[in-house]
C-alpha positions as CSV (number, residue, x, y, z in Angstrom):
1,X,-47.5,15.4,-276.0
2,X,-50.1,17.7,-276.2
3,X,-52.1,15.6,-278.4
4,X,-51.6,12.5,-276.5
5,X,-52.8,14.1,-273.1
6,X,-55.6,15.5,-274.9
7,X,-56.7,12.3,-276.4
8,X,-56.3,10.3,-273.1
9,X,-58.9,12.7,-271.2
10,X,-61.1,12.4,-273.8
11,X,-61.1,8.4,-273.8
12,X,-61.6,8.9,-269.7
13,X,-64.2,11.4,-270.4
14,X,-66.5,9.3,-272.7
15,X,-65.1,5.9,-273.4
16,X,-68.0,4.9,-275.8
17,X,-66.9,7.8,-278.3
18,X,-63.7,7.3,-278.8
19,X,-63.3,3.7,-278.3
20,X,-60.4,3.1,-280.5
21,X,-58.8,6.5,-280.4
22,X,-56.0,5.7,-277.5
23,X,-55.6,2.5,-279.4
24,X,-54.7,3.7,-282.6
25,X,-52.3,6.4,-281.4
26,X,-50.5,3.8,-279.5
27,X,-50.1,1.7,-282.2
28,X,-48.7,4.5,-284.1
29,X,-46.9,6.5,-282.4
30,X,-43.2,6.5,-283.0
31,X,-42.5,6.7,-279.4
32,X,-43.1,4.5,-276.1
33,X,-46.0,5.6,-274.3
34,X,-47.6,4.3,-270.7
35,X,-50.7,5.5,-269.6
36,X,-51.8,5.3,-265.7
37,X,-54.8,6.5,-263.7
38,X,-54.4,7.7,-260.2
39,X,-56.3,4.9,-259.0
40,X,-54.1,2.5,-260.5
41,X,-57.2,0.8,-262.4
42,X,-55.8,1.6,-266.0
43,X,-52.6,1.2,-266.9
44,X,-51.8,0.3,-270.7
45,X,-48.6,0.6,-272.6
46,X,-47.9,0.2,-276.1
47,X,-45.7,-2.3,-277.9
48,X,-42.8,0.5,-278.4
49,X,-42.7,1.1,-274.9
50,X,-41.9,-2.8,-274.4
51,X,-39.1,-2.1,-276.8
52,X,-37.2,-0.4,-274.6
53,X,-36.5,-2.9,-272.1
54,X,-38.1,-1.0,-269.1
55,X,-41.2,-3.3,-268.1
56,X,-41.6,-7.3,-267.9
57,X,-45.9,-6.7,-268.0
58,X,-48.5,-4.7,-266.6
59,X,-50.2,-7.6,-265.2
60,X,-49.1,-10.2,-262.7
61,X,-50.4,-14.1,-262.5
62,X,-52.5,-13.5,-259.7
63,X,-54.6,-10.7,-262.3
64,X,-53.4,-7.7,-260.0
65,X,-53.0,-4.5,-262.2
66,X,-49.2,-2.8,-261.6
67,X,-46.0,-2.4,-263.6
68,X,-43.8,-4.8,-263.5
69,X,-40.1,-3.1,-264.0
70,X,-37.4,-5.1,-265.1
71,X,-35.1,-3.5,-262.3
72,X,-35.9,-2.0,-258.7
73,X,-33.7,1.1,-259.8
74,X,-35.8,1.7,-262.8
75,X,-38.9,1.3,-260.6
76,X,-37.7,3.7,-257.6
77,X,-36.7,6.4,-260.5
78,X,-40.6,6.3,-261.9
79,X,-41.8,6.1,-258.4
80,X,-39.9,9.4,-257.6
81,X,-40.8,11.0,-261.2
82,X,-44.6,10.5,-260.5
83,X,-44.5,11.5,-256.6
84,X,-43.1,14.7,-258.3
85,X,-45.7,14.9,-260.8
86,X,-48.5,14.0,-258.5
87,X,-47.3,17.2,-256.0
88,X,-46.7,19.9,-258.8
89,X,-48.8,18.7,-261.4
90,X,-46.7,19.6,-264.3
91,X,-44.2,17.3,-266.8
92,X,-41.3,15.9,-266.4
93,X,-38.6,14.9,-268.3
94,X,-35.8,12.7,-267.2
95,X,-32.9,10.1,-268.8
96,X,-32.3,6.7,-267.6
97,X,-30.9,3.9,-270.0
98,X,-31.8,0.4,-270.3
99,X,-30.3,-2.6,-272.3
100,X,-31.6,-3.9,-275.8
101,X,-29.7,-7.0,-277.4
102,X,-27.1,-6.6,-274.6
103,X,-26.6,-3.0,-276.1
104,X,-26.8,-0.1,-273.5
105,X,-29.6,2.5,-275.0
106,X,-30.4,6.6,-273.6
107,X,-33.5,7.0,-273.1
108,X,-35.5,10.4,-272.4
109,X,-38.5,9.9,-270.7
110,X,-41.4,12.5,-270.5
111,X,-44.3,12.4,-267.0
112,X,-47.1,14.3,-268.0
113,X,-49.9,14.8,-265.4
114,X,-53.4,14.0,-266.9
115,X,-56.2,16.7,-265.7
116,X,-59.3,16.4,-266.0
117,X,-61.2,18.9,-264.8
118,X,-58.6,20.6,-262.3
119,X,-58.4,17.1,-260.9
120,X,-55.4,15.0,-261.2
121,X,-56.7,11.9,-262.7
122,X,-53.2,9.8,-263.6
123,X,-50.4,10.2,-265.4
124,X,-49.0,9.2,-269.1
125,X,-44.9,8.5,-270.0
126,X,-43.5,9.2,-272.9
127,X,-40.2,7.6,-274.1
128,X,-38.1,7.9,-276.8
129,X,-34.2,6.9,-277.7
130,X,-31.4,9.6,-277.7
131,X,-29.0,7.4,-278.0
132,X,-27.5,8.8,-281.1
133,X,-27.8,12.5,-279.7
134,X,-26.1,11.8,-276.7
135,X,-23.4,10.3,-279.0
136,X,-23.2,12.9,-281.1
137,X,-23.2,15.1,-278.1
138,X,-20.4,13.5,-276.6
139,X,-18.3,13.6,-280.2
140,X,-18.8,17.4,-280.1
141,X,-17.7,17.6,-276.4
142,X,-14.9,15.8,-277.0
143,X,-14.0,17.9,-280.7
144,X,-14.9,21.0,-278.6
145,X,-12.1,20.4,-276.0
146,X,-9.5,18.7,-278.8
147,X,-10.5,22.6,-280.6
148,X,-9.7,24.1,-277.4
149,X,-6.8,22.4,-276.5
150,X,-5.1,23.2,-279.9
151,X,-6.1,27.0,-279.5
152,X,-4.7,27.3,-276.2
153,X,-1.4,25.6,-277.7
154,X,-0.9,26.8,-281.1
155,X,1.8,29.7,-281.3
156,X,-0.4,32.4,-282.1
157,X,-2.9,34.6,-280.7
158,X,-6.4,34.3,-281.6
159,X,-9.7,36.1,-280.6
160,X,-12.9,37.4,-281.9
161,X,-14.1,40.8,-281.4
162,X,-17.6,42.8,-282.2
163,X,-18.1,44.8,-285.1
164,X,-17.1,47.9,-282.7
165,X,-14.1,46.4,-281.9
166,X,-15.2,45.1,-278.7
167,X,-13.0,42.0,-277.4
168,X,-15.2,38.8,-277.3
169,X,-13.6,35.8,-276.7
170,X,-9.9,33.7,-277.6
171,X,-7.1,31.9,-276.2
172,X,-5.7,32.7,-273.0
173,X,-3.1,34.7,-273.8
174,X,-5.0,36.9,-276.4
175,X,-7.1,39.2,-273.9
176,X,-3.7,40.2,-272.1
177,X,-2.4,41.3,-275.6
178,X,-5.1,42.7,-276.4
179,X,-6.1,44.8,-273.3
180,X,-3.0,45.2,-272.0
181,X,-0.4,44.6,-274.9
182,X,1.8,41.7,-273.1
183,X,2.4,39.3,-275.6
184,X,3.1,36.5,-273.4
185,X,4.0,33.9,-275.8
186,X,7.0,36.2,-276.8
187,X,8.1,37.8,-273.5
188,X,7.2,41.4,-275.1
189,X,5.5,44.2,-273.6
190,X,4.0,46.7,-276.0
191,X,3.9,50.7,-276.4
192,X,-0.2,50.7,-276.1
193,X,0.3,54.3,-277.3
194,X,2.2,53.0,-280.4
195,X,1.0,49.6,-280.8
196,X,-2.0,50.4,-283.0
197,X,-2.3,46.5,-284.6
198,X,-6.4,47.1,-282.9
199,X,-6.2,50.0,-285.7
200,X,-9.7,50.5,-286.4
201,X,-8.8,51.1,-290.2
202,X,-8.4,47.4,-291.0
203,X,-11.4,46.4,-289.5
204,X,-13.7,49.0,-291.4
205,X,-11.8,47.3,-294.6
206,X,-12.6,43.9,-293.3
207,X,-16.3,44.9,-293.0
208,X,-16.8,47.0,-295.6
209,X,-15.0,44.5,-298.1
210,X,-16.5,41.1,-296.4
211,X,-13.6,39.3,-297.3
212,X,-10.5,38.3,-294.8
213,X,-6.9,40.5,-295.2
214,X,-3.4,39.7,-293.9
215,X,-0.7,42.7,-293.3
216,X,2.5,43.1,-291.6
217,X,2.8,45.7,-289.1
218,X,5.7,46.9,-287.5
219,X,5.4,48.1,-283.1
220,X,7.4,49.0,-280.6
221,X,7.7,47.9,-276.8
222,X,7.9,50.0,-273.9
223,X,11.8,49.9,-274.4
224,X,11.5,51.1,-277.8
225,X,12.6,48.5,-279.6
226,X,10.7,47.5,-282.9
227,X,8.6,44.2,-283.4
228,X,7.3,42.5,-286.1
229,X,3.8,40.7,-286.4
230,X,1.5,39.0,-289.0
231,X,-1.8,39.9,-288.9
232,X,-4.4,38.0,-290.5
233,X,-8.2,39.4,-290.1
234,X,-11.2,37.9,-291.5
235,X,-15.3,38.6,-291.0
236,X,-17.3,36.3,-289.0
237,X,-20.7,36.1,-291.1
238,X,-24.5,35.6,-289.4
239,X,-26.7,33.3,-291.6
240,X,-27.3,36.2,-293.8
241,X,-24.1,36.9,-294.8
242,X,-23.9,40.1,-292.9
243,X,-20.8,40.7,-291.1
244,X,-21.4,40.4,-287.1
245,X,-17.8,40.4,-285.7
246,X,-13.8,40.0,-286.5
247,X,-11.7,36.5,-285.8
248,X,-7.8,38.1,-285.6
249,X,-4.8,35.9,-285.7
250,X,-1.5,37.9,-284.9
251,X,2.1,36.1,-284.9
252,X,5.4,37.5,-284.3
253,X,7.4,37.3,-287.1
254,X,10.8,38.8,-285.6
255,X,13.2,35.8,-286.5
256,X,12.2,35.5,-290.3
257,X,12.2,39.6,-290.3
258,X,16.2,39.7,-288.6
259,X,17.0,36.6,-291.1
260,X,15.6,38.3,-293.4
261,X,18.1,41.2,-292.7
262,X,20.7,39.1,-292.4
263,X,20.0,37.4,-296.1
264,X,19.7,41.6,-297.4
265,X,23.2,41.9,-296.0
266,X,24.9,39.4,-297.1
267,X,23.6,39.9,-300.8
268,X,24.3,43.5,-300.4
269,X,27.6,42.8,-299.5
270,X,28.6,40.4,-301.6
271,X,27.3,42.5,-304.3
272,X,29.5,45.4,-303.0
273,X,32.5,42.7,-303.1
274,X,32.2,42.0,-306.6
275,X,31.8,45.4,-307.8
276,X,35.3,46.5,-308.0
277,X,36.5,43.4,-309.5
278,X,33.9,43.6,-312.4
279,X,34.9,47.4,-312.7
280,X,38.8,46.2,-313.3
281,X,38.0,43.8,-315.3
282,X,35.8,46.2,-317.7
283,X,38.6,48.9,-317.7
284,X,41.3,46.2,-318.4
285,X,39.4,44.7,-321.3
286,X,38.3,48.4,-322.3
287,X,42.0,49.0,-322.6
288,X,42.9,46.0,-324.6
289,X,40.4,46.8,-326.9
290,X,41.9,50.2,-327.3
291,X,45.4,48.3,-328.2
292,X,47.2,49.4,-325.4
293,X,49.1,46.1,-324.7
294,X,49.4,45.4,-328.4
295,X,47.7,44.7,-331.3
296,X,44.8,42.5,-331.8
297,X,43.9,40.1,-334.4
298,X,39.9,40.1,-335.7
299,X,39.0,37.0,-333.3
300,X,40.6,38.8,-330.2
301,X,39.1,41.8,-331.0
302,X,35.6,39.9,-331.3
303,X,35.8,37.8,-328.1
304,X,36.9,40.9,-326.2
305,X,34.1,42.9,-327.2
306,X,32.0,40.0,-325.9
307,X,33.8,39.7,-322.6
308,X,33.3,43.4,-322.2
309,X,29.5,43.7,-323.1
310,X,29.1,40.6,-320.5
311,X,31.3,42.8,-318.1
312,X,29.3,45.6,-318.7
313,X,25.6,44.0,-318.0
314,X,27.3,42.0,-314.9
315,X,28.4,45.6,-313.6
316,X,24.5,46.8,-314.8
317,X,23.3,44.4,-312.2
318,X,25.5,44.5,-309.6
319,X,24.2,48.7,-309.7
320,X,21.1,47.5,-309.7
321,X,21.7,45.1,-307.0
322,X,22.9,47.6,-304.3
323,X,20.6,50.3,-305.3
324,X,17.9,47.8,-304.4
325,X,19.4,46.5,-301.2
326,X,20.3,49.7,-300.2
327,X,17.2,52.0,-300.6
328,X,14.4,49.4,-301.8
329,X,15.0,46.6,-299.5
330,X,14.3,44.3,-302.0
331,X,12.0,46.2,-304.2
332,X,13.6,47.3,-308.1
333,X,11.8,50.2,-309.9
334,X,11.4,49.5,-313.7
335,X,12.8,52.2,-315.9
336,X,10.9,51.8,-319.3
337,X,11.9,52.0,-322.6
338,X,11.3,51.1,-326.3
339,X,13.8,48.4,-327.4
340,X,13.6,45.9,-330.2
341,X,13.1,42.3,-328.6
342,X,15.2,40.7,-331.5
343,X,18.3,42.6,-331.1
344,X,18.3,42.1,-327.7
345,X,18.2,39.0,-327.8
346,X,20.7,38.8,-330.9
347,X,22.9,40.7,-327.9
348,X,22.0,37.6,-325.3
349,X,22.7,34.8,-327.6
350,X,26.1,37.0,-328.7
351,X,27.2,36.4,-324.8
352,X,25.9,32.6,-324.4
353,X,27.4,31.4,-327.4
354,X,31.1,30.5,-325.6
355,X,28.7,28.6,-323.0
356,X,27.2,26.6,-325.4
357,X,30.1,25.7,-327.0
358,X,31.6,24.5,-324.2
359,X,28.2,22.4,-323.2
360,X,28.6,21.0,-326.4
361,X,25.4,22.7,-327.3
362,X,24.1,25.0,-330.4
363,X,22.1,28.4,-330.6
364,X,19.9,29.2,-333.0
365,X,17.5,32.6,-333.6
366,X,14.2,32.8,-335.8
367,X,12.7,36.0,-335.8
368,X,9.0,35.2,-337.1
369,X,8.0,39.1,-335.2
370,X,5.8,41.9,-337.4
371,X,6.2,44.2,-334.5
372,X,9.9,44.2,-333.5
373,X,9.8,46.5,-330.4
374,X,8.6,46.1,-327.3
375,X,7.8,48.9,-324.0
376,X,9.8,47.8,-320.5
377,X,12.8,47.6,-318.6
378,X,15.9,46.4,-320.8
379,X,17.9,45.7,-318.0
380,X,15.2,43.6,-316.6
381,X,13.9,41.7,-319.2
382,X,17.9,41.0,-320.1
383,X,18.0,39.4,-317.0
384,X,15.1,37.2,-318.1
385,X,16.7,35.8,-321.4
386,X,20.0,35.0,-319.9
387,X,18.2,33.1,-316.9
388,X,16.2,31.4,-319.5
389,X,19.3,30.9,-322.0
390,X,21.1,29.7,-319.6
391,X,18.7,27.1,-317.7
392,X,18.3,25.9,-321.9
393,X,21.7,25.7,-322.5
394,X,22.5,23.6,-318.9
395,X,20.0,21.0,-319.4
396,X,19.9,20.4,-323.0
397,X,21.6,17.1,-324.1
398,X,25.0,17.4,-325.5
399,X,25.4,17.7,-329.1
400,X,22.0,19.2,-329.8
401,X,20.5,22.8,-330.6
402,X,19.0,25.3,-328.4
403,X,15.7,27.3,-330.8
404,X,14.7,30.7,-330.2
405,X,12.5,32.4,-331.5
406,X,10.9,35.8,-331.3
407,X,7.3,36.0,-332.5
408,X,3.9,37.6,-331.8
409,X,0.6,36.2,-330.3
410,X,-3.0,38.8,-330.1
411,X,-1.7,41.6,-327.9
412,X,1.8,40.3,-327.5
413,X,5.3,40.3,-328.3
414,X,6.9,36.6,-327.3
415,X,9.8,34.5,-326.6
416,X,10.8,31.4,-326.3
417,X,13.1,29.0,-326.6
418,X,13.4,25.2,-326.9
419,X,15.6,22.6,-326.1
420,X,16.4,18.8,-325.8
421,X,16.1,17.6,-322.6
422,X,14.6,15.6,-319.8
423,X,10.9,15.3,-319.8
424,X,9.1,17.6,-316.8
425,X,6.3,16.0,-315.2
426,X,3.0,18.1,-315.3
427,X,2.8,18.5,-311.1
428,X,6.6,20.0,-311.6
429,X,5.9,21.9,-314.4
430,X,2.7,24.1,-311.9
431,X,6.0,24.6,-309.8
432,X,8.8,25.4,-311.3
433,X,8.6,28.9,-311.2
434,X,8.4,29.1,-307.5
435,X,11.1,30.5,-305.4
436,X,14.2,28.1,-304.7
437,X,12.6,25.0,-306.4
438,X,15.9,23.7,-308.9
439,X,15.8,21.0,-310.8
440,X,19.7,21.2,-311.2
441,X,20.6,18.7,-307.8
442,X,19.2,15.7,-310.7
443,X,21.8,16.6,-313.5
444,X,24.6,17.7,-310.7
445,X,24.6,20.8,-311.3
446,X,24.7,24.0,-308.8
447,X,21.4,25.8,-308.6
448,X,19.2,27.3,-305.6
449,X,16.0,27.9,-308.0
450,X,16.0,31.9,-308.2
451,X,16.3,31.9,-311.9
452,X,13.0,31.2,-312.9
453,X,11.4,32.9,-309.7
454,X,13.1,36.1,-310.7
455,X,12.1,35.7,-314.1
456,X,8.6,35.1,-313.5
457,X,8.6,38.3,-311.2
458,X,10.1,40.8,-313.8
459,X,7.9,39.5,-316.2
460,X,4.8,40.0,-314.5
461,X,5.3,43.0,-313.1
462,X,5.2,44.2,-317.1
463,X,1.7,42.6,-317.0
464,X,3.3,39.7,-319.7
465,X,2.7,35.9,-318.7
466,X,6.1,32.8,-318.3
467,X,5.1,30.0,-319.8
468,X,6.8,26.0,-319.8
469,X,5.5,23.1,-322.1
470,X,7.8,19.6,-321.6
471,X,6.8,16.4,-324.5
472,X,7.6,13.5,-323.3
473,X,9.6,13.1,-326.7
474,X,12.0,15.2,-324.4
475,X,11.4,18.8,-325.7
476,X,10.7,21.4,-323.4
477,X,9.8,24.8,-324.3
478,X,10.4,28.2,-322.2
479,X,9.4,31.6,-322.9
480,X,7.7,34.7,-322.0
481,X,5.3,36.8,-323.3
482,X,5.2,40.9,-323.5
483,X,2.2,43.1,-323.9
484,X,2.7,45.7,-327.3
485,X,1.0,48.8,-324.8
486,X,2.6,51.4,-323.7
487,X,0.4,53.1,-321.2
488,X,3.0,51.7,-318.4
489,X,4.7,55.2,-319.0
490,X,2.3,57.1,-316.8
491,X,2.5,54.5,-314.2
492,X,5.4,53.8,-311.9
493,X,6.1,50.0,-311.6
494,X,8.3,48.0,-309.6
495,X,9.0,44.8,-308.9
496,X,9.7,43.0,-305.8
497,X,11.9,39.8,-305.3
């Protein structure tokens, strides 16, 4: 613009200099531009201002020099615009529209007051099309309210606050939580003294760290009773990647915590239940076994001692069960040992072999191992060979063998078993070992998908790696893989389920 008004003065001021000057920059400037002397003795407009549908001509039959405007509205607006110009001698800029091919077009439209020497001497328009700004313009309005309206609706409370842990901004309901500690959406009035989910810790971690946390925190109301929320905190980043502020989400999560509960006590209580019948059966067969009802032949004596190691591991995990329950709340600690993989195994496979059987299945063991112990929890990893034994032995066809074998990888001890069975499709196979997903509702069987979840949990928390392979010659391999260390001794582990 500044060019432009510069150039026009210049072409007023000596006309023999830059005879083609105004020309040129009409011709190639992207945008419409009018030029008009106070005295209404020069007016000229470029082609591009034509374009835009504002002006018939500049020039009427009779040879009398004016603007011609397509509408009286459009005329009274630039009559206005330069009246305004005229009186405070500085640039305007205003929008009208105007139609193109019978399509509407936004137009922004620039007055600029041409001075020559402290004397107003006309005045030149600029116009261009904003017809795509004002669209996009309107699209963000309109995704600015739809963000809005799903802020102020969605079932959690939002905000942003400073670096010092200044409230900013958020959804309604989020400055009342935060400055008074009503959580509307709930009904729940907090303890400020106790409430603490502001705590000043988290945010130093979310600064210092640059990366976003989640945590569950436990507060209480002014009535004292105890609430649950999920907190999710994450950095709000300047174009430098410095942290400049906080964006905190906070839900209440009190139904999933009570079902939770209630889940813990039924398990815990079902596991109490079937305690005392797994210790009579133990001390019955413990009897028999001592020949208290009579003697027993070879195969009796050999099926009984198989019925009481199973009693024995079943009453193992039932312990283990209420011990968790009880004092872990759902958290096991991993009592380490050195065992030998193979025997255990050998000890599984001992206690599977009646289930096979009666699936109409084989078991076989191939101990391909050069180092035959292994460093973890016995129980544990018992728990893991029976899940997978018995997920093997359930979906293999009838009339085929189940394969084990124990062998070693770099840095591992392993095992695995496989089977003929059903083909797993690869987008299956990335979740199987996800809690409750059962493939066992396609063979009608009975199966809520803990197996494999619990497996995969024990397995890792001994740093070792489950692993599944399926052919679609219907072979599917399972297994597990241990790490030979045994530097988990100075570390307390546990796993939670």
């Amino acid at each position: 613009m500044e060019i432009l008004q510069n150039s026009v003065q210049r072409y007023m001021d000596n006309k023999s200099m830059y005879p083609s000057l105004l020309e040129v920059l009409f011709k190639t400037y992207p945008d419409g531009i009018l030029y008009k002397s106070k005295d209404l003795k020069k007016i000229i407009a470029n082609q591009k201002f034509y374009d835009f549908n504002l002006i018939k001509n500049l020039v009427t039959p009779t040879g009398e020099v004016k603007i011609d405007f397509l509408s009286k509205e459009t005329a009274r607006k630039f009559s206005d615009i330069e009246n305004r110009v005229n009186k405070d001698q500085k640039p305007i800029t205003f929008k009208t529209t105007s139609r193109r091919n019978e399509i509407e077009q936004n137009l922004s439209i620039t007055a600029i007051p041409i001075i020559d020497k402290k004397e107003y001497i006309g005045i030149s328009y600029i116009v261009r099309e904003i017809t795509e700004d004002e669209n996009i313009k309107d699209q963000s309005l309109i995704k600015n309210y739809q963000l809005n309206a799903l802020l102020e609706n969605v079932p959690k409370l939002i905000y942003m606050k400073d670096t010092a842990g200044n409230f900013i901004t958020g959804t309604k309901h989020s400055e009342k939580f935060v400055r008074e500690g009503r959580d509307v959406l709930n009904k729940i009035t907090l303890n400020r003294k106790k409430m603490e989910i502001s705590n000043t810790q988290e945010d130093e971690q979310v600064i210092r760290e640059n990366k976003a946390i989640t945590f569950e925190k436990e507060v209480y109301d002014t009535y004292g009773r105890a609430h649950w929320y999920n907190i999710y905190k994450a950095p709000i980043n300047d174009f430098d990647n410095k942290v400049i502020g906080i964006v905190v989400m906070i839900q209440n999560i009190d139904a999933s915590k009570l079902l939770e509960a209630q889940r813990e006590t039924f398990v815990a209580s079902l596991g109490h239940d079937l305690k005392n019948p797994t210790l009579a059966q133990l001390r019955a067969t413990e009897l028999m076994l001592k020949n208290q009802f009579g003697p027993l032949t070879d195969m009796q004596r050999e099926i009984l001692e198989m019925i009481l190691d199973s009693c024995r591991y079943m009453s193992g995990m039932l312990g283990s069960l209420l011990a968790t329950y009880r004092n872990e709340r759902g958290v096991v600690k991993l009592n380490y040992e050195e065992f030998s993989l193979v025997e255990l195994v050998m000890e599984c496979v001992d206690e599977m072999v009646y289930v096979a059987k009666n699936k109409q299945s084989g078991l076989s063991i191939k101990d391909d191992s050069t180092i035959k112990t292994v460093y973890g929890d016995k129980i544990q990893i018992k728990r893991v060979i029976m899940n997978l034994l018995s997920n093997g032995i359930k979906y293999a066809f009838p009339n085929t063998t189940v394969n084990i074998t124990v062998y070693n990888e770099k840095d591992f001890t392993c095992f695995k078993f496989e089977n003929n069975s059903p083909f797993i499709p690869p987008e299956k196979q990335e979740t199987i070992f996800a809690q409750y997903v059962s493939f066992a509702g396609c063979y009608k069987e009975l199966g809520i998908g803990l197996g494999l979840y619990t497996s995969q949990k024990i397995v890792e928390a001994h740093d070792g790696k489950m692993f599944v392979k399926s052919f679609k010659d219907d072979r599917n391999t399972f297994g597990f893989k241990l790490p030979n260390k045994k530097d988990s001794s100075n570390r307390e582990r546990t796993v939670s389920f």
